[in-house]
TORDOZA-482454 format. One record per residue (C-alpha): x, y, z. Coordinates in steps of 0.05 Angstrom, whole numbers, padded with zeros to 5 digits, always signed. Each point is the difference from the previous one (the first is absolute). Last residue first. Layout:
<nodes>
XYZ...
</nodes>
This chain:
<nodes>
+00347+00437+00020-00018+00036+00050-00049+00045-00033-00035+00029+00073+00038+00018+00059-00022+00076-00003+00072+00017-00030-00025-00052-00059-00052+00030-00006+00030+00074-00014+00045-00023-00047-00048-00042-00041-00054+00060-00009-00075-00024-00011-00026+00016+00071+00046+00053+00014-00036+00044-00048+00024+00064+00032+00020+00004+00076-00046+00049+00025+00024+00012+00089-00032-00014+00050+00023+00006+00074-00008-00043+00067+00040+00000+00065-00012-00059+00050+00022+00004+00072-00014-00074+00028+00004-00017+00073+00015-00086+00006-00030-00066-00014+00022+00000-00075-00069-00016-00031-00049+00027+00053+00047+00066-00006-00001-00006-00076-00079-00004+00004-00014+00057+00049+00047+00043-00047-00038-00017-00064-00060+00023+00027+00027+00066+00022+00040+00003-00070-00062-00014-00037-00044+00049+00037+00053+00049-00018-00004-00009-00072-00074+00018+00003+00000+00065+00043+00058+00029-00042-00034+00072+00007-00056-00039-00051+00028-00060-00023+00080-00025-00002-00021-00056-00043-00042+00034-00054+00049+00060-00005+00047-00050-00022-00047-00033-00046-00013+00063-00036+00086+00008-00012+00002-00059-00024+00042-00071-00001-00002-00010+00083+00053-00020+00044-00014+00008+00072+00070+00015+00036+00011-00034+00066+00042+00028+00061+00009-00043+00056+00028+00009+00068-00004-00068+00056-00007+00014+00068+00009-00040+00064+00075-00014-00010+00013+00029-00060-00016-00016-00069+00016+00043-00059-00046-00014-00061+00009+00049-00052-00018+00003-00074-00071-00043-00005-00012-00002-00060-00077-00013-00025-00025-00015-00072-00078+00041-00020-00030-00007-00068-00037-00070+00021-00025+00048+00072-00030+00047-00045-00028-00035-00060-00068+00009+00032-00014+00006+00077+00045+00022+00049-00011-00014+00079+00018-00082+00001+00047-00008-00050+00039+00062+00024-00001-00031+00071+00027-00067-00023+00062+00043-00031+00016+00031+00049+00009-00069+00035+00037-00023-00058+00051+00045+00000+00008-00005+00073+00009-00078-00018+00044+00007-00046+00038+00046+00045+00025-00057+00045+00021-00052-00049-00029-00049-00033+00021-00077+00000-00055-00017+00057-00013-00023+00069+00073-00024+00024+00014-00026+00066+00016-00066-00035+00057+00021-00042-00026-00010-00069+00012-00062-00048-00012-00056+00045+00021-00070-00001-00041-00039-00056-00044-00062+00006-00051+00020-00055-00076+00040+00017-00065-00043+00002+00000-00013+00062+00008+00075+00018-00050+00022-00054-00051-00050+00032+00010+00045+00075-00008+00058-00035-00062-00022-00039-00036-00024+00065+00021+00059+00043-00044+00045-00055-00053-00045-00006-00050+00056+00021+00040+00058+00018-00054+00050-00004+00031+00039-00048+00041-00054-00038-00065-00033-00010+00011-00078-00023-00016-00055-00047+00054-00039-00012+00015-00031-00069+00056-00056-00023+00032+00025-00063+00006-00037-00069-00058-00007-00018-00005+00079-00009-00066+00019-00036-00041-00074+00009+00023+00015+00078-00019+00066+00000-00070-00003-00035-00018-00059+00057+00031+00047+00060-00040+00053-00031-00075-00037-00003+00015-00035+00074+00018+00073+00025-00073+00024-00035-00036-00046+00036+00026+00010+00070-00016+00070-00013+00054+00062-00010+00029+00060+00030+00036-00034+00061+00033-00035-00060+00045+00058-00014+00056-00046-00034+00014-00053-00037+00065-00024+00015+00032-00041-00053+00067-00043+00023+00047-00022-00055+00058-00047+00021+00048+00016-00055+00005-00025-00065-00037+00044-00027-00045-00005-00062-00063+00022+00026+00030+00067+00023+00048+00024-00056-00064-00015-00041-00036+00055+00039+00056+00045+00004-00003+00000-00081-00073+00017-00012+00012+00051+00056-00062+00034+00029-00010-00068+00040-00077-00029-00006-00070-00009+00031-00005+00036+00061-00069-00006+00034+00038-00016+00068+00063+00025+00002+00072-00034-00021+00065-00006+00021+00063-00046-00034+00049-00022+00056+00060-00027-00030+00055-00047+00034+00073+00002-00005-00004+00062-00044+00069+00031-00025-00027+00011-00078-00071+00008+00013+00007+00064+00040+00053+00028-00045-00066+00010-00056-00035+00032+00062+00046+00051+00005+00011+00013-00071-00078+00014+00003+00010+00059+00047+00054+00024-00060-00049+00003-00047-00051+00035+00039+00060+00055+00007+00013+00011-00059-00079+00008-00033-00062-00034-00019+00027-00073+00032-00054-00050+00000-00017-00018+00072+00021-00058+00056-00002+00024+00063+00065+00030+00031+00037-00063+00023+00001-00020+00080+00055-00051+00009+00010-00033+00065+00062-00036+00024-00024-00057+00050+00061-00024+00048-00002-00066+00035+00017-00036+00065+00003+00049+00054-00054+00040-00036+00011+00058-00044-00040+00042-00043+00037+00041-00059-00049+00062-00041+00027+00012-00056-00029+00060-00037+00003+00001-00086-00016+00062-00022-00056+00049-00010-00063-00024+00045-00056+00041-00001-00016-00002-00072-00069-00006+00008-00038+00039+00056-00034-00028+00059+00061+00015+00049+00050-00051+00029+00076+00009+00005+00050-00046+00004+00038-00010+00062-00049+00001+00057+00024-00053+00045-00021-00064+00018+00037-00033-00059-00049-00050-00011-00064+00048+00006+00055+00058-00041-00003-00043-00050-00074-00023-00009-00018+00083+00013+00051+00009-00055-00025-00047-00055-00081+00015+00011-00025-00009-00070-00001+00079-00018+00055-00011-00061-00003-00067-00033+00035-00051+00028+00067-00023+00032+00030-00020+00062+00074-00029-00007+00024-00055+00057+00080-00004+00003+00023-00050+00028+00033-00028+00079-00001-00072+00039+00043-00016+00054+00004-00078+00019+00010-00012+00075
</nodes>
């Protein structure tokens, strides 16, 4: 039996659904959703496996123009996206019209890769209006063959998977088998805490906050972890912890129920903040939070 395997990059602009159409393949939560832009910061693989194949998902940050350090370095990751892609998956939404990058956009029609757009969020449109964007689309990106679907329902969403796996080369696989993702553990604590932030702050909060998680001792039906909430003032410190530290401990309750859905097991989470100036624009400090890796 032939064994096929690739690498399958999801990009877009930010807010078209990337990580709930990842983590609906990957059946697992790995990147995480909220409403606000910017959500995803780096590049998340997310590996499927089947007896005969092996579907390494990309989820990008969305697509922006860089105003600082970091935003530049969340569009390094989707610049390596194009460069080990097997097969690109280019998302959409329903009354979108065109890619914030000039220059992604070309990358786009001119690949020579198998080029699937998804336009997505099409359980908020009209029979007439789908036959309007599929039409724009197609004149837009000749190149790519177009499926309508909602990543949220899960309309079409068994139908692209199963096209991206005929699609994808003959190749033996290039992750053991039992494995979900290239991340490690406290990525995804980070990330978690993270989630939450996006969710109960509003402003430039949660874009001025970076997470490290410092401990993570597992034991048998326990694991400890301490976390440190990075933030770049001393106002938006106070913001986070709230009054008698009522706000930052609804994260770390919510937080908890998630990282003990997430590793199956008793979690014991620990959180502190700490100012850590201008992070944001300083190379030494991104590059310790996994970002600048070139």
């Amino acid at each position: 039996m032939s064994h096929k395997a690739g690498f399958v990059n999801i990009i877009g602009n930010p807010n078209v659904g990337k990580s709930t159409l990842m983590n609906a393949f990957v059946g697992e939560k790995l990147s995480i959703i909220t409403s606000k832009a910017q959500t995803t910061r780096h590049r998340i693989l997310g590996i499927v496996n089947g007896e005969d194949f092996q579907v390494i998902l990309s989820d990008t940050p969305g697509i922006i123009k860089p105003a600082y350090e970091l935003q530049a370095s969340m569009m390094d990751f989707v610049k390596s996206a194009f460069e080990d892609a097997d097969l690109l998956i280019y998302m959409v939404e329903i009354g979108e019209k065109e890619l914030k990058d000039e220059a992604f956009f070309n990358k786009i029609t001119n690949a020579k890769i198998p080029v699937l757009l998804l336009l997505n969020k099409i359980d908020t449109s009209n029979q007439e209006q789908l036959e309007a964007q599929v039409q724009l689309w197609a004149e837009k990106v000749p190149n790519a063959e177009i499926i309508p679907i909602s990543a949220l329902e899960g309309f079409n969403v068994k139908e692209v998977f199963d096209r991206i796996i005929e699609l994808l080369p003959e190749s033996p696989a290039f992750y053991p088998k039992d494995q979900l993702t290239d991340k490690p553990e406290r990525f995804f604590v980070n990330e978690k805490i993270r989630e939450k932030i996006l969710m109960h702050y509003k402003k430039e909060i949660p874009y001025a906050v970076e997470v490290d998680t410092e401990e993570f001792f597992e034991e048998e039906k326990i694991i400890r972890m301490r976390a440190v909430i990075m933030v770049e003032r001393e106002t938006q410190k106070g913001i986070i912890i709230g009054h008698k530290g009522s706000a930052l401990k609804r994260v770390g309750v919510e937080a908890r129920k998630d990282l003990e859905q997430f590793f199956g097991k008793q979690v014991h989470l620990e959180l502190y903040v700490k100012v850590n100036k201008n992070w944001r624009s300083d190379q030494r400090q991104l590059k310790r939070f996994g970002y600048n890796q070139k």
